[in-house]
MARMAR-145349 format. One record per atom (N, C-alpha, C): z, y, x; residue in three letters; chain; residue number from 1. Coordinates in Angstrom, 1 decimal. Layout:
// MARMAR-145349
      pz      py      px  resn  chain  resi
       Z       Y       X   ala      A   NUM
...
// end
This chain:
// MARMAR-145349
      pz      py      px  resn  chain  resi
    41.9    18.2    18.2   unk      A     1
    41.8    17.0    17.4   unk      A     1
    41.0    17.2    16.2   unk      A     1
    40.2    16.3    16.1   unk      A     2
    38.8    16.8    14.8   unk      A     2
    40.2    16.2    13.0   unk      A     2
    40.1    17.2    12.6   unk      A     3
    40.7    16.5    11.5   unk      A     3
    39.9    16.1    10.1   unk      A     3
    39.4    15.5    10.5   unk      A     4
    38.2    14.2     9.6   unk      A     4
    37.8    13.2    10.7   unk      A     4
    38.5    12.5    11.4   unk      A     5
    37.2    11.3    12.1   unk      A     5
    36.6    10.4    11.5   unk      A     5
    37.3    10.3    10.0   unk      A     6
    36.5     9.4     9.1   unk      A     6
    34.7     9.8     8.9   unk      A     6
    35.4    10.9     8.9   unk      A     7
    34.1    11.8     8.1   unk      A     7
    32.8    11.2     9.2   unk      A     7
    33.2    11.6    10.6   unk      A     8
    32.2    11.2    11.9   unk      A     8
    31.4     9.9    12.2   unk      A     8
    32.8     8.9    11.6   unk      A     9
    31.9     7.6    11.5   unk      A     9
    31.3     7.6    10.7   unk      A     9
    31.4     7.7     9.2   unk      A    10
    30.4     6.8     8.3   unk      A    10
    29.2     8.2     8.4   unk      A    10
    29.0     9.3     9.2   unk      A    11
    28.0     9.9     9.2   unk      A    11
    27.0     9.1    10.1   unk      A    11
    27.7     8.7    11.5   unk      A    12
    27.3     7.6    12.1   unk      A    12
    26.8     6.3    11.3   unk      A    12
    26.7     6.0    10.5   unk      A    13
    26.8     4.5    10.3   unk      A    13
    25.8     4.8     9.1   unk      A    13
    26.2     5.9     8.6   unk      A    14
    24.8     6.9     7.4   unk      A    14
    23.4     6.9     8.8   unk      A    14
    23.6     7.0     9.5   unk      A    15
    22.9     7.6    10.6   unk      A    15
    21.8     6.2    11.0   unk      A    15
    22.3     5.4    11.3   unk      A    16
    22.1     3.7    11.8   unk      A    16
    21.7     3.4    10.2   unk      A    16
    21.6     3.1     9.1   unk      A    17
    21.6     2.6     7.8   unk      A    17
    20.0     3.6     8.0   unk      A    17
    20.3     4.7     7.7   unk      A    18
    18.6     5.5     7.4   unk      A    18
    17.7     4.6     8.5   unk      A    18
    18.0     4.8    10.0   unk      A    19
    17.2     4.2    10.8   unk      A    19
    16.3     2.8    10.6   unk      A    19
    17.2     2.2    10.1   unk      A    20
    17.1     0.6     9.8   unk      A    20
    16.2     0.6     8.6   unk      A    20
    16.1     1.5     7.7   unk      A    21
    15.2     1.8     6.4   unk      A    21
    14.0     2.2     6.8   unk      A    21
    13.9     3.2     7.7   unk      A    22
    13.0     4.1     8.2   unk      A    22
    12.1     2.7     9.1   unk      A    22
    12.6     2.4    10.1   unk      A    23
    12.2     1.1    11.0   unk      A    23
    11.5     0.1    10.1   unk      A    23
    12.1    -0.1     9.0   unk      A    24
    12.0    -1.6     8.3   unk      A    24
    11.4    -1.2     7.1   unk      A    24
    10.8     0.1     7.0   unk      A    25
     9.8    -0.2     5.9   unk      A    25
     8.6     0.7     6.4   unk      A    25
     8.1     1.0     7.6   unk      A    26
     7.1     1.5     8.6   unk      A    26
     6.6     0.6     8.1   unk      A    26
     4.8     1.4     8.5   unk      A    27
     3.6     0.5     8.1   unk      A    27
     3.0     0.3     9.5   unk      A    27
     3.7     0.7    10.8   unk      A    28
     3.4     0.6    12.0   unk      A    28
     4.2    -0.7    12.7   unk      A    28
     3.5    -1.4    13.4   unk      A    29
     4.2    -2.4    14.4   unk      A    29
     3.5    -3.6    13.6   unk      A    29
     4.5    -4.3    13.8   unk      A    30
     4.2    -6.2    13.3   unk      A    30
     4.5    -6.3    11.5   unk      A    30
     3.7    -5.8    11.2   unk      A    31
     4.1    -6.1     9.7   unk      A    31
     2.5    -6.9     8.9   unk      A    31
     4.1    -7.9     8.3   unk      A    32
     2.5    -9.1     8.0   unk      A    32
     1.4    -8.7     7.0   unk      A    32
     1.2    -7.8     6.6   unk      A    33
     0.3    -6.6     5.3   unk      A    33
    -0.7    -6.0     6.6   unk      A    33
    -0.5    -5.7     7.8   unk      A    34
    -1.4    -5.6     8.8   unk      A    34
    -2.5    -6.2     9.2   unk      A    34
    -1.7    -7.4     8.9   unk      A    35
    -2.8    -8.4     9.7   unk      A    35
    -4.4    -8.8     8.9   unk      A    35
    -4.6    -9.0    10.4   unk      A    36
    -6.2    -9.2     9.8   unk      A    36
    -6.5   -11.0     9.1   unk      A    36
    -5.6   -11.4     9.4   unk      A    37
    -5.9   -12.9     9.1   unk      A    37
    -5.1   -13.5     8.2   unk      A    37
    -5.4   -13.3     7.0   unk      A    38
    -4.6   -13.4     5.8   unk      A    38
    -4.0   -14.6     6.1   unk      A    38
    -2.5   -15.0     5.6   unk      A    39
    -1.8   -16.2     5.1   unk      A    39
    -2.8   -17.2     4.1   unk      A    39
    -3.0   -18.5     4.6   unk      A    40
    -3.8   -19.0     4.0   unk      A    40
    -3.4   -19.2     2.5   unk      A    40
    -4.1   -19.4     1.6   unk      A    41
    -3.6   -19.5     0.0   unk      A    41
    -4.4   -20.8     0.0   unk      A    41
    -4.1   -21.7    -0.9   unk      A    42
    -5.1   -22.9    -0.8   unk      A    42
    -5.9   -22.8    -2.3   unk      A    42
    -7.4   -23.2    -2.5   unk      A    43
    -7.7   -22.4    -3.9   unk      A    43
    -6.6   -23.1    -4.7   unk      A    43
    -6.7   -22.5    -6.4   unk      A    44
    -6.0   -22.8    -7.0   unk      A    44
    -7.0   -24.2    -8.1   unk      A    44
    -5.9   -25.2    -8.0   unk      A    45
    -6.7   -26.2    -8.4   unk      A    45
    -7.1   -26.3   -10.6   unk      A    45
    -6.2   -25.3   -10.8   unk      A    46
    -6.4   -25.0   -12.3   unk      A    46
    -7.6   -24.7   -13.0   unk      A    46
    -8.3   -24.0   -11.8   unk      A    47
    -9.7   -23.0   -12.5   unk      A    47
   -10.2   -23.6   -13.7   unk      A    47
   -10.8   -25.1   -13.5   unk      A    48
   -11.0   -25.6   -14.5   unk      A    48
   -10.8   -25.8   -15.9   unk      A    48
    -9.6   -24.8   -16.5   unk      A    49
    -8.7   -24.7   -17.2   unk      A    49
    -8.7   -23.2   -17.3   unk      A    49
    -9.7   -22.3   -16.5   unk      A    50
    -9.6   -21.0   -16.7   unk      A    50
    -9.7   -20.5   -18.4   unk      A    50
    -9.3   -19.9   -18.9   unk      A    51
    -9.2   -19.2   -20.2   unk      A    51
   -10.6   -18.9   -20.5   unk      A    51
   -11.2   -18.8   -21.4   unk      A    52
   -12.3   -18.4   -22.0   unk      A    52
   -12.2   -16.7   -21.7   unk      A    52
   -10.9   -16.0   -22.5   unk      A    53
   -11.3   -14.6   -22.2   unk      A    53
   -11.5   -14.4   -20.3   unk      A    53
   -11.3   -14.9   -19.4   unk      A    54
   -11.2   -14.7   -18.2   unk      A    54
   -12.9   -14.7   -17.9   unk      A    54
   -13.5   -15.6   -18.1   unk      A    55
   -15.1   -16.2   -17.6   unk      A    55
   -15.8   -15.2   -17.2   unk      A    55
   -16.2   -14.4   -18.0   unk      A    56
   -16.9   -13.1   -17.4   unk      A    56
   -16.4   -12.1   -16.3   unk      A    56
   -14.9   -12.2   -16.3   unk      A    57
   -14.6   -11.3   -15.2   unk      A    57
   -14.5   -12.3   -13.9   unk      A    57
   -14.4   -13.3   -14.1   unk      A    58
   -14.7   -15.2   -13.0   unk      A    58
   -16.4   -14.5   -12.3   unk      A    58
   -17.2   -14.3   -13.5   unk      A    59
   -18.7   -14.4   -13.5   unk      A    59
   -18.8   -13.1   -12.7   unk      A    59
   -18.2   -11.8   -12.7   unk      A    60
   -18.7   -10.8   -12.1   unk      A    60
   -17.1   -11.0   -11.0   unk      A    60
   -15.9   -10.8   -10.9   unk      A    61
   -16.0   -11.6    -9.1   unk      A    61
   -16.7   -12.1    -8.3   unk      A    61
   -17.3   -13.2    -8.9   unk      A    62
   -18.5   -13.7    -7.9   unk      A    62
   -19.4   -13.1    -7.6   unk      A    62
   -20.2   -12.7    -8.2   unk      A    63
   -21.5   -11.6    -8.3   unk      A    63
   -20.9   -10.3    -6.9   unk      A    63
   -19.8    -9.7    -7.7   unk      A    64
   -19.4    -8.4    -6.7   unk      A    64
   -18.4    -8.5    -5.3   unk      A    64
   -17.4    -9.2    -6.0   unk      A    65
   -16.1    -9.5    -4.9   unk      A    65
   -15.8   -10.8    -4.1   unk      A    65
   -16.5   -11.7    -4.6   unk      A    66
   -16.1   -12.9    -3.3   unk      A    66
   -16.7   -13.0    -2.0   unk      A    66
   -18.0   -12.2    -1.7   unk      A    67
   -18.4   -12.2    -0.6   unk      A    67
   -17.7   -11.7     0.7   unk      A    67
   -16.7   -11.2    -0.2   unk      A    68
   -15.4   -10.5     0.9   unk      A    68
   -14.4   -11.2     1.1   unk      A    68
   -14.1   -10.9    -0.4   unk      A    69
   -12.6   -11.5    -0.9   unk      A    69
   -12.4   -12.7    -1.2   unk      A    69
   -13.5   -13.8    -0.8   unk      A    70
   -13.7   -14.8    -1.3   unk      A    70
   -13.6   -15.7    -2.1   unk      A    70
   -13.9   -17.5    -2.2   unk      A    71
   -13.5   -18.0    -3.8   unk      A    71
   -12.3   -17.6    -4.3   unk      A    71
   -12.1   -17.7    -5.4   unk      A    72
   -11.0   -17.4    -6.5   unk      A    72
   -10.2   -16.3    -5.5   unk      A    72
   -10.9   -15.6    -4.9   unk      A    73
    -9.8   -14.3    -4.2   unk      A    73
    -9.0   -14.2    -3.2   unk      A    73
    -9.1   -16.0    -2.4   unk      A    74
    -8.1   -16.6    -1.0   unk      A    74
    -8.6   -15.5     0.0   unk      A    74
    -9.7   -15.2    -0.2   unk      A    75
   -10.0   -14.2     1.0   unk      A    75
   -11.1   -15.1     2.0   unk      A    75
   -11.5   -14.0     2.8   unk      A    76
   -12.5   -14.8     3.6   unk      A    76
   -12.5   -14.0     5.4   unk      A    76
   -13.4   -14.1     6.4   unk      A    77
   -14.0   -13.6     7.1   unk      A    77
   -13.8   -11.8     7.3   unk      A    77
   -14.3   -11.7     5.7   unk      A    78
   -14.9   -11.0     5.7   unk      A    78
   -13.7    -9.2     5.0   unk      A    78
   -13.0   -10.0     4.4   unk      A    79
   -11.8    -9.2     3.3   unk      A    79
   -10.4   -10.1     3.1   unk      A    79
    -9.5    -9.1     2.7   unk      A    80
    -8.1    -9.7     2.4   unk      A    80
    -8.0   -11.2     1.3   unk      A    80
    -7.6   -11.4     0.9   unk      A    81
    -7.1   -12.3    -0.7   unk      A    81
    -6.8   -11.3    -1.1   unk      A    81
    -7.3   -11.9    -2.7   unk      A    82
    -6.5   -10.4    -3.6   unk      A    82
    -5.6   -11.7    -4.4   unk      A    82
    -4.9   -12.7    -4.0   unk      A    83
    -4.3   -13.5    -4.6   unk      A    83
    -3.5   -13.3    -3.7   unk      A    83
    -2.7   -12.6    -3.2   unk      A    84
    -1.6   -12.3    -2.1   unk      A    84
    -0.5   -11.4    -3.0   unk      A    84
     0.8   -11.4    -2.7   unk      A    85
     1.7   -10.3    -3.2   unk      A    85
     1.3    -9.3    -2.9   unk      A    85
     1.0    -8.8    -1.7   unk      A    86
     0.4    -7.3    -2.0   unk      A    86
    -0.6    -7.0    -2.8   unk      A    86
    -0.9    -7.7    -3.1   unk      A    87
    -1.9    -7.1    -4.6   unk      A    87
    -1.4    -7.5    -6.3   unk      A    87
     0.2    -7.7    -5.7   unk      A    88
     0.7    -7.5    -7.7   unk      A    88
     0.9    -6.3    -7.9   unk      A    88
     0.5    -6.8    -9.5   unk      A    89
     0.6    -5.1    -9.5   unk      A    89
     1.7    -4.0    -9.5   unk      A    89
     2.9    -4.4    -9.1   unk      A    90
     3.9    -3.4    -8.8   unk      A    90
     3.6    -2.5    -7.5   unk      A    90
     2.8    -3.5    -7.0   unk      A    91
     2.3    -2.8    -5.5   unk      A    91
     0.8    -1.7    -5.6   unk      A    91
     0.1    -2.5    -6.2   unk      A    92
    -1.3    -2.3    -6.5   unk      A    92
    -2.2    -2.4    -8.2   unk      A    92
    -1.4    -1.4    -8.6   unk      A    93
    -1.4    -1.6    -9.8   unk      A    93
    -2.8    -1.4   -10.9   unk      A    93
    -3.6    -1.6   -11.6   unk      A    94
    -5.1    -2.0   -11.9   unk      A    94
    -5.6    -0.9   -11.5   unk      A    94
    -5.6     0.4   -11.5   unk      A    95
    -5.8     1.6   -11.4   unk      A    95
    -6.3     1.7    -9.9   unk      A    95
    -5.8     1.3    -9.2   unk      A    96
    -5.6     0.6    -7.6   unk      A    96
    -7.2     0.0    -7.6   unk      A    96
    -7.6    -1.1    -8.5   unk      A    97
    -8.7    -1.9    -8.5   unk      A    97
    -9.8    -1.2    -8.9   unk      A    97
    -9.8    -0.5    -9.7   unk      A    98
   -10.7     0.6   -10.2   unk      A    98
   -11.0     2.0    -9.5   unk      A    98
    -9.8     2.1    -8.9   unk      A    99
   -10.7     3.4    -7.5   unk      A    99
   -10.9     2.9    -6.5   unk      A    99
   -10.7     1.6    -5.9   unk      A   100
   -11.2     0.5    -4.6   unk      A   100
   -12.9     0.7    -5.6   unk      A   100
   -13.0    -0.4    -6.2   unk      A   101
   -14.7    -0.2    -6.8   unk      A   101
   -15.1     1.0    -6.8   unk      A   101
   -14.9     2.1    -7.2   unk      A   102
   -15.8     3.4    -8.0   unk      A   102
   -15.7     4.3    -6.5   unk      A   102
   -14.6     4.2    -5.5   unk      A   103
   -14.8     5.3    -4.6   unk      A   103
   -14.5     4.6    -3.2   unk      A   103
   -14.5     3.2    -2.7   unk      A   104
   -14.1     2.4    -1.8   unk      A   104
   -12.3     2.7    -1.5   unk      A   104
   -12.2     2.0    -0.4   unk      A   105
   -10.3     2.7    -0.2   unk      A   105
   -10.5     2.1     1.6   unk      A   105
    -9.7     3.0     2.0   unk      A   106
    -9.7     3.5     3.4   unk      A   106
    -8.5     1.9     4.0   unk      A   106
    -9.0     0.8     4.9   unk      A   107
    -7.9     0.1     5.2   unk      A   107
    -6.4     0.4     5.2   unk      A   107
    -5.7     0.2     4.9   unk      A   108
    -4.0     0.4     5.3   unk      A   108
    -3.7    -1.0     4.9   unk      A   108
    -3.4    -2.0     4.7   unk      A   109
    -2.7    -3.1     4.8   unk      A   109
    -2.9    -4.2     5.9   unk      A   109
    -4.8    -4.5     5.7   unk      A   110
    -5.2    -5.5     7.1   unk      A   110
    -6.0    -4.4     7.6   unk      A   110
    -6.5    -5.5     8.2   unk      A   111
    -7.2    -5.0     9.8   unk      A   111
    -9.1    -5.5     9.4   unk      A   111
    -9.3    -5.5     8.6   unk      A   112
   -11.0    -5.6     7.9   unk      A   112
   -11.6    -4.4     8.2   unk      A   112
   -11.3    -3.2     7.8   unk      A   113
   -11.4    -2.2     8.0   unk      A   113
   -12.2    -1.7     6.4   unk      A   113
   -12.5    -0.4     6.6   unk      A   114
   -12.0     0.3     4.6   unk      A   114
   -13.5    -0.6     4.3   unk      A   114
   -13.1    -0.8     2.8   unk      A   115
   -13.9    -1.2     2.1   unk      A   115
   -14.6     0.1     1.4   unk      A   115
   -16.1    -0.5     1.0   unk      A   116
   -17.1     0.5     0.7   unk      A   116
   -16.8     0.3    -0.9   unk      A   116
   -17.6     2.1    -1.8   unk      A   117
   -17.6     1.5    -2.9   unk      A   117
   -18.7     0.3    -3.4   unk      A   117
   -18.4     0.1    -4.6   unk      A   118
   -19.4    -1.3    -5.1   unk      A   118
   -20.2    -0.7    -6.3   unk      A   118
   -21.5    -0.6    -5.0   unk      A   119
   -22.5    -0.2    -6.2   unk      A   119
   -23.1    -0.9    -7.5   unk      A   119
   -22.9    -0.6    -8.6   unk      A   120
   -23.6    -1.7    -9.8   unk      A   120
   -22.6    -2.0   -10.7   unk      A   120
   -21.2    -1.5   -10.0   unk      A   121
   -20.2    -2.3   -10.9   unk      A   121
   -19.7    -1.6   -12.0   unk      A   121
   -19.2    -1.4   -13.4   unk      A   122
   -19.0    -0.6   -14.4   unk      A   122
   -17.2    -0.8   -14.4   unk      A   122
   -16.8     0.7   -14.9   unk      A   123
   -15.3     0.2   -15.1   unk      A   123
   -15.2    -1.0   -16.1   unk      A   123
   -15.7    -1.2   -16.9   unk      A   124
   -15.9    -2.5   -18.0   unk      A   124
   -16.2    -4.0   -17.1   unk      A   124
   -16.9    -3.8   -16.3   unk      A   125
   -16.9    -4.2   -15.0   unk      A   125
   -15.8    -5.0   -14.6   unk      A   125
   -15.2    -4.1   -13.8   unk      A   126
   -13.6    -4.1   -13.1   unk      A   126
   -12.7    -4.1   -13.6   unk      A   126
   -12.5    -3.9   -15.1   unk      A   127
   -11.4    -4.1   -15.8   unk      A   127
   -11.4    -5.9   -16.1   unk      A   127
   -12.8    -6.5   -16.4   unk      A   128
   -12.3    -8.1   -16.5   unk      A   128
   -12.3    -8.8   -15.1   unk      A   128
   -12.7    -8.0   -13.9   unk      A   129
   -12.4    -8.7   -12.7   unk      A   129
   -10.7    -8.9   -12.6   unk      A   129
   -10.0    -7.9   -13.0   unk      A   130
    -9.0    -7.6   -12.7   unk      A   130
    -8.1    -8.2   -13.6   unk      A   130
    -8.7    -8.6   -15.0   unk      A   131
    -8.1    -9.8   -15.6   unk      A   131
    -8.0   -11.1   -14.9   unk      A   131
    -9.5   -11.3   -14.3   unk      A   132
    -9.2   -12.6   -13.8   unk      A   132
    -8.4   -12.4   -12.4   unk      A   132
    -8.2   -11.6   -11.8   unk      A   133
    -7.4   -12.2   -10.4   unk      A   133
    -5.8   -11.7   -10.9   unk      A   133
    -5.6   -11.1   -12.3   unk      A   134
    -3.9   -11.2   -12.5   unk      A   134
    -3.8   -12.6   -12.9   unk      A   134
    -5.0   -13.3   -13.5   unk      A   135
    -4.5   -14.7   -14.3   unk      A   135
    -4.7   -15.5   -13.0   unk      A   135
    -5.2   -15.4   -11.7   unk      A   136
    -5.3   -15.9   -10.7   unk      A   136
    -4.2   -15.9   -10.0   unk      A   136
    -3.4   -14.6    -9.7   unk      A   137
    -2.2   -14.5    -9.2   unk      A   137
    -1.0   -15.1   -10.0   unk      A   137
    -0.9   -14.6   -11.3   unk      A   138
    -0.1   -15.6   -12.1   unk      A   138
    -0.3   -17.2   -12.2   unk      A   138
    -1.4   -17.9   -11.7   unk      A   139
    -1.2   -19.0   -11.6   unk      A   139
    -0.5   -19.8    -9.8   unk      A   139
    -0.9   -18.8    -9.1   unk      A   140
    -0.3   -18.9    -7.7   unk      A   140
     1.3   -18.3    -7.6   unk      A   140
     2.2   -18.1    -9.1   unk      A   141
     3.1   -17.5    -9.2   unk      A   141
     3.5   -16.3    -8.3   unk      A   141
     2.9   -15.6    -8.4   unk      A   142
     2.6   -14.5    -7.6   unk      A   142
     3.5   -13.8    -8.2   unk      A   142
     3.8   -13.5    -9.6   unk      A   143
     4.6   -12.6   -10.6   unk      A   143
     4.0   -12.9   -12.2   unk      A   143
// end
């Protein structure tokens, strides 16, 4: 007679609980951060109301990042949205946006495949792009 069978279940049930963690936060199988065909975002109809400090990082998105990532950051063809929750910054935090530019970053979320770095672009650069797509995401209440 085992004298603990308590002990056996909840090792079991410890057992089933890790799995379910392990399963359910894999970056393998059906998970919607995979996909190549972003959730559509519709643009945001505020722009015209964009902030003055934003304009230049508005001006060099266009120039560098929407031929991918398209208008105001919905994504395109071609690259993700950077107006998605995977790109708040709890997930992807500016630091994130600044070594994508200076050194490219290897795909892991969609299916585009890795992005190159961006020649021409300065961290001064990428620090107001990344103003404008936080005041982009904060307008799509992203966070």
């Amino acid at each position: 007679m085992n004298p603990h069978p308590k002990r056996k279940f909840f090792r079991g049930v410890a057992g089933v609980l890790c799995w379910c963690v392990v399963v359910g936060c894999s970056e393998n199988g059906t998970n919607a951060g995979e996909s190549s065909t972003p959730t559509p975002i519709t643009q945001i109809s505020v722009v015209k109301d964009l902030p003055t400090e934003f304009k230049e990082g508005e001006e060099k998105f266009n120039a560098f990042c929407s031929p991918c990532h398209g208008t105001q950051g919905i994504g395109s063809a071609q690259g993700p949205p950077l107006v998605h929750k995977i790109y708040e910054p709890s997930h992807h935090a500016d630091f994130a946006f600044q070594r994508a530019a200076a050194q490219g970053v290897k795909a892991h979320h969609w299916k585009f495949g890795n992005m190159p770095k961006i020649d021409g672009v300065t961290a001064d650069d990428v620090t107001q792009i990344i103003g404008y797509i936080r005041w982009l995401q904060r307008q799509a209440g992203i966070f």
